[in-house]
C-alpha positions in Angstrom: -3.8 11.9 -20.8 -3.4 11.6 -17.2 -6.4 9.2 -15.8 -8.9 10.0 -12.9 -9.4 8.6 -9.7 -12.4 6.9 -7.8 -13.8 10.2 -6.8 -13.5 12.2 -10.1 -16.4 9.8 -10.7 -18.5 10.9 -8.5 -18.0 7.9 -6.5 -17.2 7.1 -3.1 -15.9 4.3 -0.7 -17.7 4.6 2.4 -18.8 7.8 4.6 -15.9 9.3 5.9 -14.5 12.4 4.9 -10.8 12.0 3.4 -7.9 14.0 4.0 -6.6 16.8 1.7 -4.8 14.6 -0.7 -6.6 11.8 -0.2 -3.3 9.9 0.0 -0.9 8.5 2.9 0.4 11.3 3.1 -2.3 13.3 4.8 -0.7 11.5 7.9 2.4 14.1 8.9 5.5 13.3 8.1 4.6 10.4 5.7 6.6 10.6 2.6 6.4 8.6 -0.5 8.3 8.0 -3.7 9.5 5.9 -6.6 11.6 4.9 -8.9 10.0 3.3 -12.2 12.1 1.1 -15.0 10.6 0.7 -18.3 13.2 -0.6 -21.0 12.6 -1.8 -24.2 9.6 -4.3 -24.1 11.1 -6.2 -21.5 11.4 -4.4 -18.3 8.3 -3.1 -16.6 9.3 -3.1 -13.0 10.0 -0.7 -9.7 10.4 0.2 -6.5 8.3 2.6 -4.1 9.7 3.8 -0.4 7.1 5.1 2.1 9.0 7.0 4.5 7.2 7.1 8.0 8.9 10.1 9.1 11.3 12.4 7.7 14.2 12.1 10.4 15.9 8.7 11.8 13.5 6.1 11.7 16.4 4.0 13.6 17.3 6.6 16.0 13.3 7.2 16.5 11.6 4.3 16.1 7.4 4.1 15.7 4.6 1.4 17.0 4.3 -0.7 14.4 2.2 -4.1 13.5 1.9 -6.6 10.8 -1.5 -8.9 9.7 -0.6 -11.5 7.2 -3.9 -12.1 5.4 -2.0 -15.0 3.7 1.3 -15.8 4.2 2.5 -16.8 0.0 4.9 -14.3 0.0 8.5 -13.1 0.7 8.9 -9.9 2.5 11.7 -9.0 4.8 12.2 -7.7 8.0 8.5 -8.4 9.5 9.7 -11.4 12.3 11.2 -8.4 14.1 8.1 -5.8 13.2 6.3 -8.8 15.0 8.2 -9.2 17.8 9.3 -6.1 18.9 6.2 -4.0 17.8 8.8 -1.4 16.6 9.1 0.3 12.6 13.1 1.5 12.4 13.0 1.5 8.2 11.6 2.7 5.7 9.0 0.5 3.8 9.9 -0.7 0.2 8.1 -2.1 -2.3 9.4 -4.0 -5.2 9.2 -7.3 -7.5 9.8 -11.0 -5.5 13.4 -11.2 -7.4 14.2 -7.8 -6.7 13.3 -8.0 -2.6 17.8 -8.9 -1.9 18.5 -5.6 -4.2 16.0 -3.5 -2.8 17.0 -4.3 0.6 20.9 -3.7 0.2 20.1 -0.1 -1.7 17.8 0.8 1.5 20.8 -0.7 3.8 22.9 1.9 2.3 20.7 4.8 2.2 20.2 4.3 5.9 24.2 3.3 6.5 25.5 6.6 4.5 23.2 8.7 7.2 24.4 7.4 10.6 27.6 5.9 11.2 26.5 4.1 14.1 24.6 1.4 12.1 26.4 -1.7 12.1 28.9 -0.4 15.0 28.2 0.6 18.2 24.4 1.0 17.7 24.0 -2.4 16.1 22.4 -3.5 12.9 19.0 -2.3 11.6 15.9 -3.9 10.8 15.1 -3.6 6.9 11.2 -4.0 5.5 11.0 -4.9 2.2 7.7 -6.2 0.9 6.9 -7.6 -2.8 4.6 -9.0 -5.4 5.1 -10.9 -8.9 5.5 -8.6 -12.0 6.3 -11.4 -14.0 3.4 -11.5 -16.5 4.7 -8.2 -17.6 8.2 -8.2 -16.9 11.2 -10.3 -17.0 11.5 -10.5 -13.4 14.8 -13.4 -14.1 16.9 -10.2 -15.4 16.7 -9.2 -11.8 17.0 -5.3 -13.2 16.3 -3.7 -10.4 19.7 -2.6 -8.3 20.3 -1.2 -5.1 20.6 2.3 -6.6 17.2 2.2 -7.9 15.9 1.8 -3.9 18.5 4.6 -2.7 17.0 6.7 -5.6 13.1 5.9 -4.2 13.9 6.8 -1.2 15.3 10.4 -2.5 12.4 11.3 -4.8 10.4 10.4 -1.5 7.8 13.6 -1.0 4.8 14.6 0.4 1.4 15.7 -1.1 0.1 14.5 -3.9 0.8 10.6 -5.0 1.1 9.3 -8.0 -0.7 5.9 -8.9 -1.1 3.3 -11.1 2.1 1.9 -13.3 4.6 3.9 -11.3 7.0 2.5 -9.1 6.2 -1.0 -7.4 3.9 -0.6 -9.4 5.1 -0.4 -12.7 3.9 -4.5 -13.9 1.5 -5.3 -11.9 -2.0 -6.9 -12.4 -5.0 -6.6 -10.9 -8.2 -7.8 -11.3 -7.3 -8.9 -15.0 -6.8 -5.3 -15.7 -3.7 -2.9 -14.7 -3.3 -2.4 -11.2 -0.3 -0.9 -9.4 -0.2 1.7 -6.8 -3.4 3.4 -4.9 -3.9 5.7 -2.1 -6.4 6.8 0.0 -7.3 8.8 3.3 -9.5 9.1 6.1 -9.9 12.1 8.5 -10.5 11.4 11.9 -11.7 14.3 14.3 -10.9 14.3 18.0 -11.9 17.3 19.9 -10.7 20.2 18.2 -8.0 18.3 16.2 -7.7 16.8 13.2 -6.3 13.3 12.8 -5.7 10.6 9.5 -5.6 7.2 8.8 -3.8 6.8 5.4 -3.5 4.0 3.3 -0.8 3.0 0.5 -1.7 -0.2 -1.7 0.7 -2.7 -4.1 -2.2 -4.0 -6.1 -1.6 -7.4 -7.7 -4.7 -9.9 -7.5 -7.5 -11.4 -8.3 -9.4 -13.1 -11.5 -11.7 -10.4 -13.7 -15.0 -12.4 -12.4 -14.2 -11.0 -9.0 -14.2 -7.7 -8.7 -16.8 -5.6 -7.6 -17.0 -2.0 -7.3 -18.9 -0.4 -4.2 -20.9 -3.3 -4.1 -21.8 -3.9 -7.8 -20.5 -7.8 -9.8 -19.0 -5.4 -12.2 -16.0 -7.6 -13.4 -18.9 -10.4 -14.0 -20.7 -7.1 -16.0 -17.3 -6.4 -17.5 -17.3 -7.1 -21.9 -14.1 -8.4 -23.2 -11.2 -11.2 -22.0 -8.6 -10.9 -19.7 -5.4 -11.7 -20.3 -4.1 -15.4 -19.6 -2.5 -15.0 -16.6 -3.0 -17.1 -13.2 -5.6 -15.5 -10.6 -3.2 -15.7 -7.8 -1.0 -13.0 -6.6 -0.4 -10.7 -4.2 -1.6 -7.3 -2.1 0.8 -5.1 0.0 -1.0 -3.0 2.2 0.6 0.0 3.8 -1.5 1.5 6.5 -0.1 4.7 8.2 -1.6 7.5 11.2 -1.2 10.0 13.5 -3.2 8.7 16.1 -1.2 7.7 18.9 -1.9 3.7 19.0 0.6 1.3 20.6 1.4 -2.0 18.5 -1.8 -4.0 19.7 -4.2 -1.3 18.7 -1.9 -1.2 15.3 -2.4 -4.8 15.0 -6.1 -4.1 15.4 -5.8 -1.8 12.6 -3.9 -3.5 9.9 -6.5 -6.9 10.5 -9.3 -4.5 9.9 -7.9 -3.6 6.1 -8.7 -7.1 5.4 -12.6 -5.7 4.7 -11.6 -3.5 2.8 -9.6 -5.6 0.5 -12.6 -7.8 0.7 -15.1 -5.2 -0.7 -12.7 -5.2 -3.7 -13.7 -9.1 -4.4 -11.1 -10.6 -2.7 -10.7 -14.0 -1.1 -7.1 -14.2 -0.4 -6.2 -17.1 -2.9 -4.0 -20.1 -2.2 -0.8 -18.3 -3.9 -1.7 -14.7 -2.5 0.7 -13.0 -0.6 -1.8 -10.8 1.4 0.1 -8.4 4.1 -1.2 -5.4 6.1 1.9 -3.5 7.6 0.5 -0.7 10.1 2.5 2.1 11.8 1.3 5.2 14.2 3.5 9.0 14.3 1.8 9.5 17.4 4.6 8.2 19.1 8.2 7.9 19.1 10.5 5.4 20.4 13.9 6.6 21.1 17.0 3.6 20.5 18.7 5.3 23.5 16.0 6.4 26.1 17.0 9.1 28.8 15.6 6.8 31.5 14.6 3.1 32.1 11.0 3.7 31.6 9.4 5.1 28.3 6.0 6.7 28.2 3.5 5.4 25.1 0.3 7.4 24.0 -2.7 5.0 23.1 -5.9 5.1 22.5 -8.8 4.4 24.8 -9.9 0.9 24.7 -14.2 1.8 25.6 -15.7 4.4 22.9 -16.5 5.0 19.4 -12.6 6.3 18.6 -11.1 3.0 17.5 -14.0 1.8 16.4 -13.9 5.0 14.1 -10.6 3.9 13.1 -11.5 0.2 12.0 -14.0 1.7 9.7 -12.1 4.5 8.1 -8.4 1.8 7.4 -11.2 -0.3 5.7 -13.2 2.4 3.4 -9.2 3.7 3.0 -8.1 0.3 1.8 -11.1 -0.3 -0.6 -10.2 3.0 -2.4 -6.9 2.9 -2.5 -7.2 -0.6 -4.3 -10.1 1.4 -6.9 -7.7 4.3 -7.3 -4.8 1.3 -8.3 -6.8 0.3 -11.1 -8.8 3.8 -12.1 -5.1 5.3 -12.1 -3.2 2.5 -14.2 -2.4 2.9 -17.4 -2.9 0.3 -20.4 0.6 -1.5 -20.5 2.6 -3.5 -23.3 5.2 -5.8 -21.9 7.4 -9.2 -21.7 6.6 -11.4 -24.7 4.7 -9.2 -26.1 1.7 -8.9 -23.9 -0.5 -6.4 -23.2 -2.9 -5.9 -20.1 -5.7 -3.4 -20.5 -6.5 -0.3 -18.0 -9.8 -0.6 -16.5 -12.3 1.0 -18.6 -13.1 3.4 -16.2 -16.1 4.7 -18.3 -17.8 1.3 -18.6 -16.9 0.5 -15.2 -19.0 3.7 -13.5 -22.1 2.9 -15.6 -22.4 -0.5 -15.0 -22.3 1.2 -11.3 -24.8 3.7 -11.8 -27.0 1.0 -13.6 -27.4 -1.3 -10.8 -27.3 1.6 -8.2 -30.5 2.9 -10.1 -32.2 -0.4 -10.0 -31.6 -0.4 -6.3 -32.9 3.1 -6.0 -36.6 1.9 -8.0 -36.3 -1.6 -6.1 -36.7 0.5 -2.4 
């Protein structure tokens, strides 16, 4: 039976209203799929692609920015995000020992749809970002292949995303429980138009005793033991929008996600590889401009509007991270082991029995 998110609960992260889906992909354009590998007892491994835009990302480039929370991890291609303030990939997510694989399948997806790549229009700049299945799967076997990234990136579609074990997803650990892949939305009027901040999550941290939920110890609340695997791991955090930002605003953006990770009961442990990658649709940057001069939308610097926008990537962030864990599914892997979903259930009314003492305490 398919499992609910935060909000079929009745619960909510923060104020704002969400988008349609909920999802990333309430921002325009934003596309997601993945491709999930479950063999034998084994393999419980992945990849997810977040397509930005559905054209050429190298022929049209977007704003882009990068916030490393903590920097224990190995994800490609983010010197040049850095540097440049440019997104000309897709995004892929995968396990550490698959990151080399991942990255030649997306190489070839991109090569077999423009010629120029590697010629006369140069190379491209790959992003490939990861966390450590390991507890789960036998991430030595290195089982993921470049054809399981080219086939992500096909299955990549709008609407509705599916969370939890899927994808990047697939062995991943969070909070002592499942975790995996959540999404969330926020909707941002502006005049008479209608804007999003989305958010896509790789979900693999923190000990049981840490997480809280809107506010509420429950992990502390929490009956049972979690499995006997290190605290320390990781947290890829994908934020998307249709704003028109530059890559300073974008920058802005992806540091503010680091509340909402926070809410969650985060710290950002020694060994955590904790990265916010950001990227705006409200503009795009041609590889081979008509002129000498390009022209960049932003956002103004005085007013409410990006303050707006801080709030909604963080609320965003800390469901997307609840919908990781309320979506996973109970999961039997490597050596035998198995890592329990969050009992959702038990989870809501320890909630709801602190929120009612806070209710009688005012």
């Amino acid at each position: 039976m398919a499992r609910k998110r935060l909000r079929d609960y009745g619960l909510e992260a923060g104020v704002l209203p969400t988008g349609k889906e909920n999802a990333i992909t309430d921002v325009e354009g934003v596309l997601v799929g993945h491709c999930t590998l479950r063999q034998g007892e084994e393999v419980r491994t992945g990849v997810t692609a977040i397509l930005p835009h559905p054209g050429s990302l190298f022929r049209e480039k977007l704003p882009a920015a990068v916030h490393v929370i903590n920097g224990y991890g190995k994800t490609v291609g983010l010197v040049q995000v850095e540097e440049l303030g440019t997104l000309e990939s897709p995004i892929l997510l995968t396990n550490t020992f698959s990151v080399p694989a991942v990255t030649e399948g997306a190489l070839q997806y991109l090569m077999e749809r423009d010629a120029g790549i590697g010629e006369e229009a140069g190379s491209v700049n790959m992003v490939v970002a990861e966390c450590n299945d390991s507890y789960l799967n036998d991430m030595r076997g290195l089982h993921v292949r470049p054809e399981h990234a080219r086939e992500a990136l096909r299955r990549a579609r709008g609407g509705s995303v599916e969370e939890g074990s899927v994808g990047a997803g697939t062995g991943m650990v969070c909070f002592g429980w499942k975790g995996g892949i959540g999404t969330s939305s926020r909707r941002i009027p502006v005049g008479g138009d209608r804007y999003h901040i989305g958010v896509l999550v790789l979900s693999n941290f923190g000990k049981r005793e840490d997480f809280h939920l809107l506010g509420v110890p429950v992990g502390r609340l929490m009956e049972g033991r979690p499995p006997e695997k290190e605290a320390d791991g990781s947290i890829i955090i994908v934020a998307a929008t249709d704003l028109p930002m530059d890559a300073q605003q974008l920058r802005r953006l992806a540091r503010r996600a680091t509340f909402g990770l926070a809410r969650t009961g985060s710290f950002a442990r020694h060994g955590s590889g904790d990265i916010a990658i950001a990227f705006s649709t409200g503009n795009r940057i041609p590889a081979d401009p008509d002129s000498g001069f390009l022209t960049i939308r932003r956002l103004p610097e005085d007013g409410e509007l990006l303050s707006l926008c801080f709030q909604a990537v963080a609320e965003a962030t800390e469901e997307a991270i609840h919908n990781s864990l309320f979506a996973a599914e109970t999961t039997l892997g490597k050596k035998g082991r198995r890592v329990e979903a969050l009992p959702a259930e038990r989870a809501v009314e320890l909630w709801k029995r602190s929120a009612d003492r806070w209710m009688r305490a005012d």
